[in-house]
N, C-alpha and C positions, 0 to 999 in steps of 0.2 A: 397564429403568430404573425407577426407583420415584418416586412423586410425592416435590414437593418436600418436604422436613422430615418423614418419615414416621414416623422416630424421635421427633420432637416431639410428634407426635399421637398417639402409643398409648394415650393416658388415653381417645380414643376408641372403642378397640377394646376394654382392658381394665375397662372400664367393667362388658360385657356377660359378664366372665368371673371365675370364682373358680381359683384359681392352683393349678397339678398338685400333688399329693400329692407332698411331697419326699422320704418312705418308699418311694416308687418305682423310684428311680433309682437301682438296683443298682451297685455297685462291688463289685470283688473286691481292695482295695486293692493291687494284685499289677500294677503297671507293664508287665510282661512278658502279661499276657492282661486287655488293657482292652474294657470290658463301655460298649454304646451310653446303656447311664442317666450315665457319663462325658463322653460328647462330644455330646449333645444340651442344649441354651440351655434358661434356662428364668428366671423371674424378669423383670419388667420395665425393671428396671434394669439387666437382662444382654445386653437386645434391641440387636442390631446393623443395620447396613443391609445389609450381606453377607446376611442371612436369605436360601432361598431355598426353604423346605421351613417349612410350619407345622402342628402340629398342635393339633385341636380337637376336646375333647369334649363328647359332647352326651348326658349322663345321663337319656333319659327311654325311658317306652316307653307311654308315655298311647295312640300312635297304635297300638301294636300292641292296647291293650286295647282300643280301639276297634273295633280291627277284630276282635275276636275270638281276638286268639294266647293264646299262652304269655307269660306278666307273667315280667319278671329281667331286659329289655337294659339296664334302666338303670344294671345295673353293669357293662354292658361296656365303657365306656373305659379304666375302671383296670384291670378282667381284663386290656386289650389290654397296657395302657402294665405290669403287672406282668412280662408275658415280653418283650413287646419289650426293655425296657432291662436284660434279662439276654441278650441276644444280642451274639455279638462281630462285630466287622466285617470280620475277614476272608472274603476271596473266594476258593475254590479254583479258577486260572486267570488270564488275563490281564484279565481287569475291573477296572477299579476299584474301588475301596472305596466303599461306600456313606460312610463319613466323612469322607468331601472334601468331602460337601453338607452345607452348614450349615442346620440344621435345629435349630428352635424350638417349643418346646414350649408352645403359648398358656394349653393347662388347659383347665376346662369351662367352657361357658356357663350361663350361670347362671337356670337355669328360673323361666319365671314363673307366674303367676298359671293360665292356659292354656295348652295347646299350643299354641294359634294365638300368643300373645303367645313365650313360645320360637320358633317358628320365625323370627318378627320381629327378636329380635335376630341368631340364626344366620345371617339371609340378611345382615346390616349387618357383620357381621363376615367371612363370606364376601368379600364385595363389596371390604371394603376390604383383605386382603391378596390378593386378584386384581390389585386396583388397581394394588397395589405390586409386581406382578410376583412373588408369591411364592404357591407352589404349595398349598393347603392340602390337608392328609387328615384329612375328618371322619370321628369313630368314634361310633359309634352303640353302644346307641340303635337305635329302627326304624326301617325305612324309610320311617314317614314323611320323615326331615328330608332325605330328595332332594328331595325340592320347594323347601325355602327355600335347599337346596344353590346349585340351579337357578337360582332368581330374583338370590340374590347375584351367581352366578356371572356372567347371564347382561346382568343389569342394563348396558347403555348399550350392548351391543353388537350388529349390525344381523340375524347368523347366527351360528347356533349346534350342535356337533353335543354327542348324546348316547347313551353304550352305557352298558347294563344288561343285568352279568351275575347269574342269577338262576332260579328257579325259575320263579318267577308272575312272571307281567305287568304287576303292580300298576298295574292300570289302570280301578280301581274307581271308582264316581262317587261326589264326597265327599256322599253327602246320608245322615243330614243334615249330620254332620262329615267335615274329611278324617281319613284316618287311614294305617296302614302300608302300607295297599294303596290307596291314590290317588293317587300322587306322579304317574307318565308320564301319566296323563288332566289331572292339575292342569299339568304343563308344558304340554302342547298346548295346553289351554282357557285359559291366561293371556290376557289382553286383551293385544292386539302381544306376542304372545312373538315371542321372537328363534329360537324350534324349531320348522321344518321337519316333518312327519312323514318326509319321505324322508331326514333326519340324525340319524333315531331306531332303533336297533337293538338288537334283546333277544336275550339269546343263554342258551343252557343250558335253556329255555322245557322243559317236560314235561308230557305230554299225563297226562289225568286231573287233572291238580292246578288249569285253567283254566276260567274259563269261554271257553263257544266263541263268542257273543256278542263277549266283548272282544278274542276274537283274530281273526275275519273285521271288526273295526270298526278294530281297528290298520290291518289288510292292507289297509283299501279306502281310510283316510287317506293311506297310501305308508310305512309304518312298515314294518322288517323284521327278522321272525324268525325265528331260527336255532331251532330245539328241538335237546334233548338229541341227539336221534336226527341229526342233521343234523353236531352236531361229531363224534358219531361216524362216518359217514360220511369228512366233508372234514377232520377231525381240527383239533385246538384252533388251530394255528399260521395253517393257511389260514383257519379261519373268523374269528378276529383280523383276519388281513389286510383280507379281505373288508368287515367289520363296518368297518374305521377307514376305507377307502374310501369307503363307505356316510356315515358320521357328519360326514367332516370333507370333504365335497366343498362345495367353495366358504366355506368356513368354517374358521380358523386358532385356535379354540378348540374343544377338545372336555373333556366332563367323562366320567369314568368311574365306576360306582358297584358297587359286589360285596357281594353280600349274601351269604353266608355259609351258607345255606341252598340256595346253587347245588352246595355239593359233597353226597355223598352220606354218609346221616346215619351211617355208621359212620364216617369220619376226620369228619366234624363235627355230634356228638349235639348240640353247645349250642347249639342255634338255637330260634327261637322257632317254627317252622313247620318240621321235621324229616321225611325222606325216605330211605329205604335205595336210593333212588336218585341218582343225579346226576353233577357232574364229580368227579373224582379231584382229590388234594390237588397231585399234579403240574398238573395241567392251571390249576387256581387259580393258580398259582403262576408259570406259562407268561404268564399273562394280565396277574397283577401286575408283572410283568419286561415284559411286552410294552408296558406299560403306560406306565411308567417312562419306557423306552427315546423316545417318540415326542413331540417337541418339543411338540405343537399338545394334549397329553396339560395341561389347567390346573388341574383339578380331580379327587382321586378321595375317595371314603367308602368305610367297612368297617364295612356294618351286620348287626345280628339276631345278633351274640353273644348269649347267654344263660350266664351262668356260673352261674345255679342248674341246669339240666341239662345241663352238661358233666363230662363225665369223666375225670378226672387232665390237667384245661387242656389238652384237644387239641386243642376247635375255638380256643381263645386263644390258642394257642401255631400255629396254625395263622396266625390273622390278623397273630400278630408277624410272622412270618415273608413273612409276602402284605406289610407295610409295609418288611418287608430287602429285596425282591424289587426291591420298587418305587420302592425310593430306590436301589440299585443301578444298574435304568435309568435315573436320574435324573441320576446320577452319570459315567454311559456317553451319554451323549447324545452 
């Protein structure tokens, strides 16, 4: 159920946001094979209460140059929203359509001054379509903005779980700023976070790319990691299982976050932090459906596109596809 008059107040929400690219929203004018830039909302004046699916972008990548990457996520939201809404919504099988979930396109947030002042409005915006009971998917952008992900998400609520699938740990200390790799240290060290380390689970982890510091400091907080070598083991489906276990024991909200940089750098070169190792584009995709699928599932992000080092839109066409995935579970609940 959604707070009273939610509709009334979006000049709160829209405040902090500049309106999607309407050159986006593919049509094939052809009735007979309708394209998702068709049947996703968009416009303020178009917002419904039915909403149950929001998306939001968040054009920056200040944190990954802070930390060191590769600069270009900042045009990952429109890379995503360019293929997303050439995809059609049929399902081969008995699933549902991902187009029975109404889903709202909010546009980007509107960067400020700072990163730090960004991710202020991102978490007030978070916050408030959580509030209303609607799902959102942030597109990044780096990873810093799981942190304010986080805080929106997580704001007035007593527990919390959180999976992060991923390469790195990003569990760097923000000193002297944070940045794309501090987000999982800035959740725990929040004053009264509502995160657990034992509702904290990283998965796709790969050895060589960490430090070992941050990952015997996770393990002795109660935080847990799967590494690469471990879904290959117990394979993508069980270690899922295991992970939402893990994340949402005693807790009826969980956020999901996939960075894009967890699959291996030949199905996805555009990333800001790149590996010829990793999960397969099935297995991403395994995840975003599994994802979908699991009520207590309230928040997920698709960050560290990089569309200056992609190659004929594969990792973006790759993350459209990880949001078909995931509105299809969404759909299938």
């Amino acid at each position: 159920m959604k707070f009273p008059n939610f509709s009334n107040n979006m000049s709160t929400v829209f405040k902090h946001l500049d309106p999607p690219n309407a050159k986006l929203f593919f049509s094939r004018n052809d009735q007979s094979d309708p394209r998702m830039g068709e049947s996703v909302l968009r416009g303020e004046k178009n917002f419904i209460d039915e909403v149950k699916v929001g998306i939001i972008g968040v054009p920056t990548d200040e944190g990954v140059k802070r930390n060191g990457g590769r600069v270009g996520a900042k045009d990952g939201p429109d890379a995503i929203r360019t293929e997303f809404y050439k995809r059609t919504s049929f399902v081969i099988g008995k699933e549902k359509s991902p187009v029975v979930v109404p889903v709202f396109d909010f546009g980007n947030i509107k960067i400020g001054k700072t990163l730090e002042e960004t991710h202020e409005k991102l978490a007030e915006v978070v916050h408030s379509l959580v509030s209303a009971d609607i799902v959102p998917i942030v597109l990044g952008g780096g990873h810093d903005i799981a942190y304010p992900n986080f805080a929106g998400f997580s704001k007035g609520k007593r527990t919390v779980g959180v999976i992060n699938i991923d390469t790195h740990l990003d569990y760097r200390k923000p000193i002297p700023k944070r940045n794309s790799g501090t987000s999982f240290r800035q959740m725990l060290d929040q004053h009264g976070s509502s995160l657990n380390a034992m509702n904290l689970v990283e998965i796709g982890i790969q050895s060589f790319a960490n430090s070992a510091e941050h990952y015997s400091e996770l393990i002795e907080r109660g935080a847990t990691v799967f590494s690469l070598r471990d879904v290959r083991v117990e394979g993508i489906t069980k270690t899922l299982e295991l992970a939402y276990e893990l994340a949402t024991s005693s807790t009826d909200s969980l956020y999901i976050s996939f960075d894009l940089d967890a699959v291996n750098g030949t199905d996805a070169p555009g990333v800001s932090a790149p590996l010829p190792t990793g999960l397969s584009t099935e297995e991403f995709l395994t995840a975003a459906l599994f994802a979908g699928k699991r009520r207590k599932t309230k928040l997920i992000d698709i960050v560290e596109l990089n569309p200056k080092y992609d190659v004929d839109g594969r990792t973006a066409k790759l993350a459209a596809l990880a949001l078909m995935y995931f509105l299809t579970g969404v759909a299938n609940r």
